[in-house]
Structure formats: C-alpha cells, structure tokens
C-alpha positions as CSV (number, residue, x, y, z in Angstrom):
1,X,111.4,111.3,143.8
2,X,110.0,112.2,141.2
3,X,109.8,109.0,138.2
4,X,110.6,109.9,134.4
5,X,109.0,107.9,131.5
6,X,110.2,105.6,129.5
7,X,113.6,106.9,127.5
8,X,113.4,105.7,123.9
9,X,117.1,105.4,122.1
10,X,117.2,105.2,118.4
11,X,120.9,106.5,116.2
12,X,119.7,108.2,113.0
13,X,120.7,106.2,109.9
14,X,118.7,106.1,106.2
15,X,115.4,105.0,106.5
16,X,114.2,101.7,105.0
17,X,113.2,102.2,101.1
18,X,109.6,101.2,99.8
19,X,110.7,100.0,96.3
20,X,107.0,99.4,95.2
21,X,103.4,101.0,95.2
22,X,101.7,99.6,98.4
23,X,98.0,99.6,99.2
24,X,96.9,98.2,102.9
25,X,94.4,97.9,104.9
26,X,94.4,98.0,109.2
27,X,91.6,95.8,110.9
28,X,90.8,97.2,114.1
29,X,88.5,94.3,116.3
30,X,88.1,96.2,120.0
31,X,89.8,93.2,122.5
32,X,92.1,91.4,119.3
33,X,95.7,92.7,117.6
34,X,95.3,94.9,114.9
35,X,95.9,92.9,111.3
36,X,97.4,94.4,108.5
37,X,95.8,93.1,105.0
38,X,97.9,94.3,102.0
39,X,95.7,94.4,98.6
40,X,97.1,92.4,95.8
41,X,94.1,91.4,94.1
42,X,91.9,93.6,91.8
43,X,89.0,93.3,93.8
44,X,88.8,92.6,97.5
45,X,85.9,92.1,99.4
46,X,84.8,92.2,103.0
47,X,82.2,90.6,104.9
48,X,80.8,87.8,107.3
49,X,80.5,85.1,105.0
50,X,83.7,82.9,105.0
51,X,84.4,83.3,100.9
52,X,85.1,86.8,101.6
53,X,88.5,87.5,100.8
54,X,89.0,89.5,104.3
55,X,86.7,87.7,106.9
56,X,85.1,89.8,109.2
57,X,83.8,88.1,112.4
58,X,81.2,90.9,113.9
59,X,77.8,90.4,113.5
60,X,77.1,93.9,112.8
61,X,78.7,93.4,109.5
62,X,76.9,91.9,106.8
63,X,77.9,88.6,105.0
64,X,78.9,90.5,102.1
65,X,79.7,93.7,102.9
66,X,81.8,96.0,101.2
67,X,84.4,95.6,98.4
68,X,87.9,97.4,97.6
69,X,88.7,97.8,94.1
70,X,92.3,98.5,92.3
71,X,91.7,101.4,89.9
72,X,95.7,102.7,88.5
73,X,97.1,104.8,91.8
74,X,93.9,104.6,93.3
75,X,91.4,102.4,95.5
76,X,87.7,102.6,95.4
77,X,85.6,101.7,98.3
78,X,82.1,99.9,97.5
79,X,79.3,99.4,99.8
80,X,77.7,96.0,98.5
81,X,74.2,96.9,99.9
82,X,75.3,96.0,103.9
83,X,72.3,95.9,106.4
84,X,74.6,98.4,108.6
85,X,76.0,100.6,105.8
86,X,79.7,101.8,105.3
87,X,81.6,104.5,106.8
88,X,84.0,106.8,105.7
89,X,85.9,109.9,108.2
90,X,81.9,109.6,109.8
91,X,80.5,109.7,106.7
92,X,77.9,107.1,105.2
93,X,79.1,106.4,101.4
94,X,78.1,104.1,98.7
95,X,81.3,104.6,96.6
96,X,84.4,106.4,97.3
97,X,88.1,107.0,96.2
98,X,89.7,106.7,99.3
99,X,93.0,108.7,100.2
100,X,95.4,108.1,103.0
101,X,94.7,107.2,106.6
102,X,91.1,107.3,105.9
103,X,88.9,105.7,108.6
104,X,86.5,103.3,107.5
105,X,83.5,101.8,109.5
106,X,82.1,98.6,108.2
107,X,79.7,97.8,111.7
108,X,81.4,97.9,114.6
109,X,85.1,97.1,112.5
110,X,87.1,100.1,111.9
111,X,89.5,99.9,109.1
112,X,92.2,102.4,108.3
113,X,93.5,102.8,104.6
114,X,97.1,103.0,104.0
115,X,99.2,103.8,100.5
116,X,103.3,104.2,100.3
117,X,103.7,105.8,97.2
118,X,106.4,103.8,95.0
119,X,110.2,105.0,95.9
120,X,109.2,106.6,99.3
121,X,111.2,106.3,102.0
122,X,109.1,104.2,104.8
123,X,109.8,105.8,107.8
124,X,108.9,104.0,111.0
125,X,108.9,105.8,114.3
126,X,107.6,105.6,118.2
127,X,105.2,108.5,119.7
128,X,104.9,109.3,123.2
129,X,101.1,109.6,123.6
130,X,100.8,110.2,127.3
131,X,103.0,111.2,130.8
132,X,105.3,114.1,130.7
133,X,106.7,112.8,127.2
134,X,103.8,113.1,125.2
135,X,104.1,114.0,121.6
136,X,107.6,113.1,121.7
137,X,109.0,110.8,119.2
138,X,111.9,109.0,117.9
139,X,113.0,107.5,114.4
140,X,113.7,103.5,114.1
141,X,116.4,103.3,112.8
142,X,118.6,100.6,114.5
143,X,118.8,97.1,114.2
144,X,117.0,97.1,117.7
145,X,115.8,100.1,119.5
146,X,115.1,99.7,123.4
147,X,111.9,101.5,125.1
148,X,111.8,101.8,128.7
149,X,113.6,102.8,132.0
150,X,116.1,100.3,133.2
151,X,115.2,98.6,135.9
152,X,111.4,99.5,135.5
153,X,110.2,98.2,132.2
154,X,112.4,97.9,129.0
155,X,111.0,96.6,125.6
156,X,113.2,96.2,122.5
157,X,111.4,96.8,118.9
158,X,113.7,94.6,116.8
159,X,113.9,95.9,112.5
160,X,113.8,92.7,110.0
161,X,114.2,94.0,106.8
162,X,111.2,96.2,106.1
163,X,108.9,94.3,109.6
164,X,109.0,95.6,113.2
165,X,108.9,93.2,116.1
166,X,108.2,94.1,119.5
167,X,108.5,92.0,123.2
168,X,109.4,92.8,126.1
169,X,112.7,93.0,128.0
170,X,112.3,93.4,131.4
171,X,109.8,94.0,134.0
172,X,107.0,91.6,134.5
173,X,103.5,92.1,132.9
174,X,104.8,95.3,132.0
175,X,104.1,95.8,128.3
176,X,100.6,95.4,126.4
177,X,100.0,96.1,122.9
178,X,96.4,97.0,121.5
179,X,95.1,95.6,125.2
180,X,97.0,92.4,124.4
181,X,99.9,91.7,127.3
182,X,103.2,90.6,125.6
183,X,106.0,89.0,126.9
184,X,109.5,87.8,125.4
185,X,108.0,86.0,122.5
186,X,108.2,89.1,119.3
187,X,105.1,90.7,117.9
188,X,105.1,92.3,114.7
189,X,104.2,95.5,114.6
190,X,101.2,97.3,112.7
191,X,101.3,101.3,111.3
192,X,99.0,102.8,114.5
193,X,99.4,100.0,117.1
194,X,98.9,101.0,120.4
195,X,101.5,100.1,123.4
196,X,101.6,100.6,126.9
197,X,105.0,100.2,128.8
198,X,104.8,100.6,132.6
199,X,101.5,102.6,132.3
200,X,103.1,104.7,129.5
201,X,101.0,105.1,126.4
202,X,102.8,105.3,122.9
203,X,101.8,104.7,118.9
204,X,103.7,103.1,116.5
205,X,103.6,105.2,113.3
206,X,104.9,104.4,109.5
207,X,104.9,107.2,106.5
C-alpha cells in the first residue's frame, strides 16, 4: 500500500499584523539551529572577537568582520577589511544596500537578510519540499496546526502571539529541525528553518 505524506491542517483566519518596521538577520552554522538576530542598534557588527555585537564562532571569519548599519528604510552591509572577505547573492562586496532575502557569506556563516515593511501583514506558512507533496503549502493560521500522518509522525506548530513553536507529537525520533532531532519540548521557529517529519522534508516560510 501505497503511504501518503504528511497531511498539514491549518483553517484560514487574518494573518498576524507586523505593526512596526523590522530588520533581521538569520545565522546559518552547518550542525547548530538557525538564530534569528533582530537589528535595533544603529550599527551592528559581526565577527570572532567576543565584543562583537553578533558573535560569530568560525574560524574562517575574522575577529572583526563585517558591520550592519541603520540608514532610514534601509541597511547597509560593510566589510571591515575581513581576511576572508564578505559575500553577497555570490558576490564579493565592500559596501552594499542590501534588499530582502539576500544571502550573505561572512566565511563559512551564511546569513540571510530579512525586512517586514511597517503595517504588513506577517504571514507565516509550511512548504512541502520533498515526496509526492512537494511545493505544497499551507497558511498558519490556528492557534496550533498539526503536521503529520496519525499514527506515523504528528508534530504540532503552536502560534504565541507573533512566535512559532514547534515539537513533536507522536512518533519516536521522528521530527528534526535544521539536523537538530526534537522531541516534546517546543522550539521556536526561524523564517527558512528546515524540518524533516518521518523522512518528509518541509520549510518554514514568513512574508
């Protein structure tokens, strides 16, 4: 008999509201959750050294390495003279106005850029990204939305005010989130984390 993937259930209501301008950015360490960083201060810098205001651990980043700066609407990336350089959609860059989703490589970090534009509705969703399902994708909109097949593997992603919390339901070892298992303890949920639910690949996406 044939098996179908996981069902996702979600009832459609208003999405949540972003009431103010946002800036983030998404640390992405191979082997450790994603971390979301959102940038309050004028001036933001990465690097190695532990003053940094976002501590970077690799050693191909440099102990100063790059710097984000608040400019109106807009954030400017700044290379501060790294060893390894800085990266932008492949592209080595000194300075740059960056727009969002851009993908930034400081080393062997990758960092994705985020901005919610003020009074946008935030939309959070879950995408199917492989089996028969793929591309598939559902709107999170209740209280909790279950993910799974009953029986197989469920998970529940769990909406608290504007945060997303994931763990898992049922089945055992069953659900891993950026190559990190989870069990029944929650997880908050990053824009672009990446699940797997009984061998099931899916994305967890916010516009």
């Amino acid at each position: 008999m044939h098996r179908q993937g996981p069902v996702l259930e979600s009832a459609l209501t208003l999405p949540v509201k972003q009431e103010y301008n946002m800036h983030k950015i998404v640390i992405m360490v191979e082997g450790l959750p994603n971390r979301a960083v959102d940038l309050v201060k004028a001036r933001t810098t990465l690097g190695r050294r532990p003053f940094n205001d976002v501590v970077l651990d690799p050693l191909s980043v440099s102990g100063e390495h790059a710097a984000l700066i608040l400019a109106g609407e807009q954030v400017q990336l700044e290379d501060l003279g790294s060893t390894n350089g800085t990266v932008v959609n492949g592209e080595p860059v000194q300075k740059r106005i960056l727009s969002q989703g851009d993908q930034i490589e400081l080393g062997q970090v990758r960092i994705r850029f985020e901005h919610a534009q003020a009074g946008a509705a935030l939309q959070s969703r879950i995408r199917i990204t492989s089996g028969a399902g793929a591309g598939r994708e559902v709107v999170l909109t209740k209280p909790v939305s279950t993910i799974g097949k009953p029986g197989v593997a469920v998970a529940a992603v769990t909406r608290r005010a504007q945060d997303y919390w994931l763990h898992l339901q049922e089945g055992l070892d069953a659900l891993v989130l950026n190559g990190v298992p989870v069990g029944s303890d929650p997880v908050l949920l990053h824009a672009g984390d990446e699940l797997v639910l009984a061998g099931i690949g899916m994305q967890f996406l916010q516009n």
